[in-house]
C-alpha positions in Angstrom: 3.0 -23.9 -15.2 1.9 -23.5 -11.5 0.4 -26.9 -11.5 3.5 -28.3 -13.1 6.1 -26.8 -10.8 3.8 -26.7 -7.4 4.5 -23.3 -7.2 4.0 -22.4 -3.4 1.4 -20.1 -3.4 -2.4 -18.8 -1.2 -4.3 -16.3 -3.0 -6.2 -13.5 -0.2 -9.7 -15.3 -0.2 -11.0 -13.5 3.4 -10.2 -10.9 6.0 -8.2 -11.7 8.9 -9.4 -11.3 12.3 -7.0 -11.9 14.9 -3.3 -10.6 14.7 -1.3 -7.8 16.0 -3.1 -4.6 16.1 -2.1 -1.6 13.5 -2.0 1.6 14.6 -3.6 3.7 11.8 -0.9 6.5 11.0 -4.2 9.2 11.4 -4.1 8.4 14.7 -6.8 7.0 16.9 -10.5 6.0 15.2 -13.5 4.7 16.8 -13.6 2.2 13.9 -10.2 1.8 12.0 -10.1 1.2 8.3 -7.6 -1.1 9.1 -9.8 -3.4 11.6 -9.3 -7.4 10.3 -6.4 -6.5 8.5 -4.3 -6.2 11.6 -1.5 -9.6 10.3 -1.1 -7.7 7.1 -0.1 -4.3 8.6 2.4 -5.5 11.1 5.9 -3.1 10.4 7.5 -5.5 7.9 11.8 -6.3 9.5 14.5 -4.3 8.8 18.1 -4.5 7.9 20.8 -2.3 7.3 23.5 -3.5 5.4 27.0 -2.5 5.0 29.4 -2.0 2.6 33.0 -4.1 2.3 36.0 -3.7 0.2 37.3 -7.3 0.7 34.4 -9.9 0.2 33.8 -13.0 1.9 34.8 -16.3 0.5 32.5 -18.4 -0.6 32.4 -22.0 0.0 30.5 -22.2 3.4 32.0 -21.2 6.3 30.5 -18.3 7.3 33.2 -18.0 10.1 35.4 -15.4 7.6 36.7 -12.1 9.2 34.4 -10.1 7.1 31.5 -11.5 8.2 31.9 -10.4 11.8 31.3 -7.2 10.5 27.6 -8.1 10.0 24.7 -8.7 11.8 22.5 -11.6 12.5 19.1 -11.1 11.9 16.1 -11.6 14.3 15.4 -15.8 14.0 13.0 -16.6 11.5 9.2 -16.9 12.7 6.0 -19.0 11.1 5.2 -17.1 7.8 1.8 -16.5 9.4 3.5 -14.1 12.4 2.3 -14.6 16.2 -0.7 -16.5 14.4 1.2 -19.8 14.7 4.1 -20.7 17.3 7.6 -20.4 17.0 9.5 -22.4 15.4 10.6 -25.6 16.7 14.4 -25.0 14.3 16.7 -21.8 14.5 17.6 -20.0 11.0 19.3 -16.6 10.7 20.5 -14.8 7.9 23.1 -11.8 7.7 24.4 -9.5 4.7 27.1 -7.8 2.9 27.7 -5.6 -0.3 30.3 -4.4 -2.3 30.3 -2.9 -5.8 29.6 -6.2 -7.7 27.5 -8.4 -5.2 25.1 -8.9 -2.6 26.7 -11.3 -0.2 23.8 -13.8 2.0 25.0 -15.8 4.5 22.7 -17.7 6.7 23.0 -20.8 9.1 19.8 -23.2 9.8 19.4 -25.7 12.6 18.9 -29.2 11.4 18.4 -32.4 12.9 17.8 -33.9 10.2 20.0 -33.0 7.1 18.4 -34.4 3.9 18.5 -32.8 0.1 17.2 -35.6 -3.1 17.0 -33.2 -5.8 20.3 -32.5 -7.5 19.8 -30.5 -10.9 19.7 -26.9 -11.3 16.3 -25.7 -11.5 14.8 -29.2 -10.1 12.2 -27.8 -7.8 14.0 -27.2 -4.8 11.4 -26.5 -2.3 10.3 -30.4 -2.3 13.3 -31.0 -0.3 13.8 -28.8 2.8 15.4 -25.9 1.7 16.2 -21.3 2.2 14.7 -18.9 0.0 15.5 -15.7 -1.0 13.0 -13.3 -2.3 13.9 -9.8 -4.0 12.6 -6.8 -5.4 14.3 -4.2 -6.0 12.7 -1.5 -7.2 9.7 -1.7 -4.4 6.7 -2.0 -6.8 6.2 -5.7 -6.0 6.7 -6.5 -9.8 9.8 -7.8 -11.7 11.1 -9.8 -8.6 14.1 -12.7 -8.1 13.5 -15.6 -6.2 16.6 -17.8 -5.1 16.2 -21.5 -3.2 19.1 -24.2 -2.0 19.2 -27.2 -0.6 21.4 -28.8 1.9 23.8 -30.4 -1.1 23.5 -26.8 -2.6 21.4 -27.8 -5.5 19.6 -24.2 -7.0 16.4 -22.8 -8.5 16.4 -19.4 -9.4 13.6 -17.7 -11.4 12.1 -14.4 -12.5 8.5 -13.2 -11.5 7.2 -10.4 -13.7 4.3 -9.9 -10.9 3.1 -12.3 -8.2 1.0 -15.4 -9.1 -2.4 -14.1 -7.6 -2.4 -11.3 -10.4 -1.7 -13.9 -13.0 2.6 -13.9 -12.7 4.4 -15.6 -15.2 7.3 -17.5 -13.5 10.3 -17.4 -16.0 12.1 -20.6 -14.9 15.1 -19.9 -17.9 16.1 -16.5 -15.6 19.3 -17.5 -14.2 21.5 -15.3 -12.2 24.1 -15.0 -14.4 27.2 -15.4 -12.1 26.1 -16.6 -9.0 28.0 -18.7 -6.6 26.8 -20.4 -4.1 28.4 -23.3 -1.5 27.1 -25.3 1.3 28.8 -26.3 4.3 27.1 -29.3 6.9 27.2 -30.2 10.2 26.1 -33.3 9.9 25.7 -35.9 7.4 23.3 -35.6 5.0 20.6 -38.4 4.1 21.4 -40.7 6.6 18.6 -41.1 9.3 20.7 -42.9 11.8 22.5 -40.0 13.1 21.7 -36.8 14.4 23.3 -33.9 12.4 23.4 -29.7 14.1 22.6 -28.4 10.5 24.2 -26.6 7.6 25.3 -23.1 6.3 24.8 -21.4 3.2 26.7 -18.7 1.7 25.4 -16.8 -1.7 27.3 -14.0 -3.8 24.4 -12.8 -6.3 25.8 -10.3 -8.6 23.9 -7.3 -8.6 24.0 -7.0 -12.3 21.5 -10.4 -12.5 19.4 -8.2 -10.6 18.4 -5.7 -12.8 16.1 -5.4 -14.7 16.5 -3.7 -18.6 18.4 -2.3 -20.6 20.1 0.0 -17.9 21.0 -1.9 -14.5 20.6 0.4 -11.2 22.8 -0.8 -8.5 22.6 0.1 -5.2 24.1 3.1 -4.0 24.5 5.1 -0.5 21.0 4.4 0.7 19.2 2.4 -1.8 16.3 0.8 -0.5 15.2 -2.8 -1.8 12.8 -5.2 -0.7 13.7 -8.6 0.7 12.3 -11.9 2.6 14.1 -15.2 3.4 11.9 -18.5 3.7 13.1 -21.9 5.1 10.9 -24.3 4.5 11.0 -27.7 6.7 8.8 -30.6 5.9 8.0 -33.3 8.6 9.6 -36.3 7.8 10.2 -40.2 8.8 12.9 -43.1 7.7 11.2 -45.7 5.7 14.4 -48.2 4.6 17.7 -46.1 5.1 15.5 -42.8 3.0 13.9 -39.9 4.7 10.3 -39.5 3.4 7.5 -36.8 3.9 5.1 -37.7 7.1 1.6 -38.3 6.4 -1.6 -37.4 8.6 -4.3 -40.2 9.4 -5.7 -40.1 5.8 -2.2 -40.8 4.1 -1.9 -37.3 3.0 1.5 -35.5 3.4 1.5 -33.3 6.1 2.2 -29.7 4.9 5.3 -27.7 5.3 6.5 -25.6 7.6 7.0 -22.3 6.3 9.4 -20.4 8.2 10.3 -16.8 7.8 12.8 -13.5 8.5 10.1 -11.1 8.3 6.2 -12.7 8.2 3.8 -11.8 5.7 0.5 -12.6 7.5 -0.7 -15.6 5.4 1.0 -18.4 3.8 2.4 -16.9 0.6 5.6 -15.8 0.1 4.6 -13.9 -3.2 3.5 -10.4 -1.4 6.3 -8.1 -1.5 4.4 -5.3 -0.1 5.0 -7.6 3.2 8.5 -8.4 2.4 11.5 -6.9 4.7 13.6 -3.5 3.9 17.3 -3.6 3.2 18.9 -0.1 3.1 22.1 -0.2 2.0 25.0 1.9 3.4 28.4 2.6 2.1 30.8 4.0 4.9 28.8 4.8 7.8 28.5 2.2 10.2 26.0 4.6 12.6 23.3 4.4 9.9 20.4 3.1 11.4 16.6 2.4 9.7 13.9 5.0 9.9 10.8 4.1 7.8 10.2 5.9 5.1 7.7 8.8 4.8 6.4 7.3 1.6 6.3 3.5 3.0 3.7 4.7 5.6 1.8 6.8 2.8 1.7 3.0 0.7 -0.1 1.6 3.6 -3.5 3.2 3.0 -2.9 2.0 -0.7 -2.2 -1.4 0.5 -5.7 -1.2 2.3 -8.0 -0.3 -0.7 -6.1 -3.1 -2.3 -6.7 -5.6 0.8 -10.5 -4.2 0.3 -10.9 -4.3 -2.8 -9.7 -8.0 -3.6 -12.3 -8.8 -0.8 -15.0 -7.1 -2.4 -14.4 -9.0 -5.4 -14.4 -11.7 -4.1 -17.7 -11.6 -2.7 -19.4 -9.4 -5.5 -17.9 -10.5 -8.6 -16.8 -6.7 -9.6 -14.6 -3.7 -8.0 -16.5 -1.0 -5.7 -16.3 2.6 -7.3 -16.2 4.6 -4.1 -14.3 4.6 -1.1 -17.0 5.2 1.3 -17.9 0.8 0.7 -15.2 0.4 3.3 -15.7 3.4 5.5 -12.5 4.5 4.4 -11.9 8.4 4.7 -10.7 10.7 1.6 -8.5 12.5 3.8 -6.0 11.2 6.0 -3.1 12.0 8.2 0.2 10.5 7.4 3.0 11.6 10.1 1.0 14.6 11.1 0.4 15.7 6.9 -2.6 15.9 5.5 -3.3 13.3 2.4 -5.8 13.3 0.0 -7.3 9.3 -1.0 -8.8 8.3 -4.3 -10.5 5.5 -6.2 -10.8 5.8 -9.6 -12.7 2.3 -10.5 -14.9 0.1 -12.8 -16.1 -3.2 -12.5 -13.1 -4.9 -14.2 -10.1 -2.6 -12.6 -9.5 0.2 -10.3 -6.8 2.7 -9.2 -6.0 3.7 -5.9 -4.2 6.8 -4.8 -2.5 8.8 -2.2 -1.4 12.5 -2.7 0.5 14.7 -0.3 -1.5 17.7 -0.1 2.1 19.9 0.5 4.1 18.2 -2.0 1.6 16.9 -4.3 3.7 14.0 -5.4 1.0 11.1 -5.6 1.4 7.2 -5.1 -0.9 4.7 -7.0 -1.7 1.3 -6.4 -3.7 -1.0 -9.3 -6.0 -4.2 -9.2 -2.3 -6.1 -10.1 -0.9 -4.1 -6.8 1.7 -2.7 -8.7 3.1 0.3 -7.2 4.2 3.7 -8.9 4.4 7.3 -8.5 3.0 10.5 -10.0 5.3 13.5 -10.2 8.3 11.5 -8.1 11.6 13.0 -8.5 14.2 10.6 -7.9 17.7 10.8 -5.6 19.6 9.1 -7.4 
């Protein structure tokens, strides 16, 4: 399947060295757990998004009333983070929500506008194209991911986990309702002009989102995971037809894999780095305060981080914490935790208990996410 489809995807084969540095939430350490892990522990983007009674229209002009009720997001950086440069194009993204949708509007800079594949489900990202990546129940399994081209063309599939822990991409998933439109400024596939870009506007139905028997919409502070990717090959006009640029071999040069929030390396298929989107019904002073449990998932993230590494290198799982210097107890906003690693060779569990509240979080060798004793809001 992955080979079939070129599914985008870079397993974690190393640790990374440079990056911006993550200050451990225990506070200051003469040697932090955390140290070559620094682009995967960045503070993952944030947006809040806002309820509407009166939806936008969708066929491409994001120019509607209701959308000036929304923000623009941060531009989109390299996937990578302040590893790699900023990117040469502008893309930003903004949201809405009522009671039966999520609304995406986002507009992308373009010299360039080109789109050859025109079936649903043709594989999208072989033209340049924007992603949308969601999970929403934040345990990095049963995610949607969403990609358009310029002559809004869509693939949309189902992940049941991502495709380093052996994810099953379920290509027949559509989102049942969707709409979709495309508006350019420009025209597309003709090399001898210069276009300013396109916009795309989305209304997924948050039914197609769910996942089960029972569907959870949003409500009144519902936190999801979400990323947008744009990715943007480098191209040249060979008789009338934009083609992909090759290197000095004759190879295709890679994409360029642009971003809202980055995840630290070049895979898109790491929700634990995707951004947070809080919703908020009626309140238009709500603003986005990091969870207490997001911080607590952190120090699960970095047995995961380790532990894939000492695989990697030993062929099995380490049983004890103490192969990665990392502490069994930890500070987390000022309260004491209590770590864990319960292991064999073949599979291990990581967790993280509030020593007040005892409610524990656990992470496993898939980096699925779940709690122990969690009483729920909603």
């Amino acid at each position: 399947m992955a080979n079939k489809y070129r599914f985008k995807q870079t397993f974690y084969t190393g640790i990374l060295i440079t990056g911006s540095i993550f200050c451990a939430a225990s506070g200051a350490m003469a040697q932090s757990p955390f140290k070559g892990l620094e682009n995967l522990f960045t503070v993952p983007d944030h947006y809040v998004i806002h309820h509407v009674d009166a939806p936008p229209v969708i066929d491409g002009d994001i120019n509607d009333a209701v959308w000036q009720k929304a923000a623009w997001t941060n531009e989109f950086q390299d996937i990578e983070g302040d590893l790699k440069p900023k990117p040469s194009l502008k893309t930003q993204v903004k949201m809405l929500w009522d009671d039966t949708c999520l609304y995406i509007a986002a507009k992308v800079q373009e010299p360039q506008l080109w789109a050859y594949q025109t079936h649903h489900d043709d594989i999208v990202f072989r033209d340049n194209d924007f992603e949308v990546f969601i999970n929403p129940n934040n345990t990095t399994h049963q995610y949607f991911e969403l990609e358009i081209n310029a002559i809004n063309t869509m693939f949309d599939l189902f992940l049941n986990k991502p495709y380093k822990v052996s994810g099953n991409p379920m290509v027949s998933w559509d989102a049942t309702g969707l709409r979709t439109a495309v508006k350019v400024q420009g025209t597309v596939n003709d090399p001898s002009d210069t276009d300013k870009g396109w916009t795309v506007e989305m209304a997924i139905p948050l039914r197609s989102l769910s996942v089960g028997w029972q569907p959870r919409p949003p409500q009144d502070g519902t936190l999801w995971r979400i990323n947008f990717s744009r990715v943007e090959w480098d191209t040249k006009a060979i008789s009338g037809k934009y083609v992909e640029d090759t290197d000095s071999k004759g190879n295709n040069k890679p994409e360029h894999n642009w971003v809202w929030s980055p995840q630290g390396l070049i895979d898109m298929h790491m929700p634990e780095r995707w951004g947070y989107l809080l919703f908020t019904k009626g309140n238009d002073s709500v603003t986005f305060t990091m969870p207490y449990a997001e911080q607590q998932k952190r120090y699960l993230w970095l047995i995961y981080y380790r532990q894939r590494e000492w695989f990697r290198q030993h062929g099995e799982y380490a049983l004890s914490l103490d192969k990665f210097g990392i502490a069994d107890k930890v500070k987390v906003n000022d309260k004491p935790n209590t770590l864990q690693l319960e292991a064999t060779k073949h599979q291990f569990m990581g967790l993280i208990t509030d020593e007040k509240d005892k409610i524990t979080w656990t992470i496993n060798q898939e980096g699925l996410i779940q709690a122990i004793n969690y009483k729920s809001d909603e």
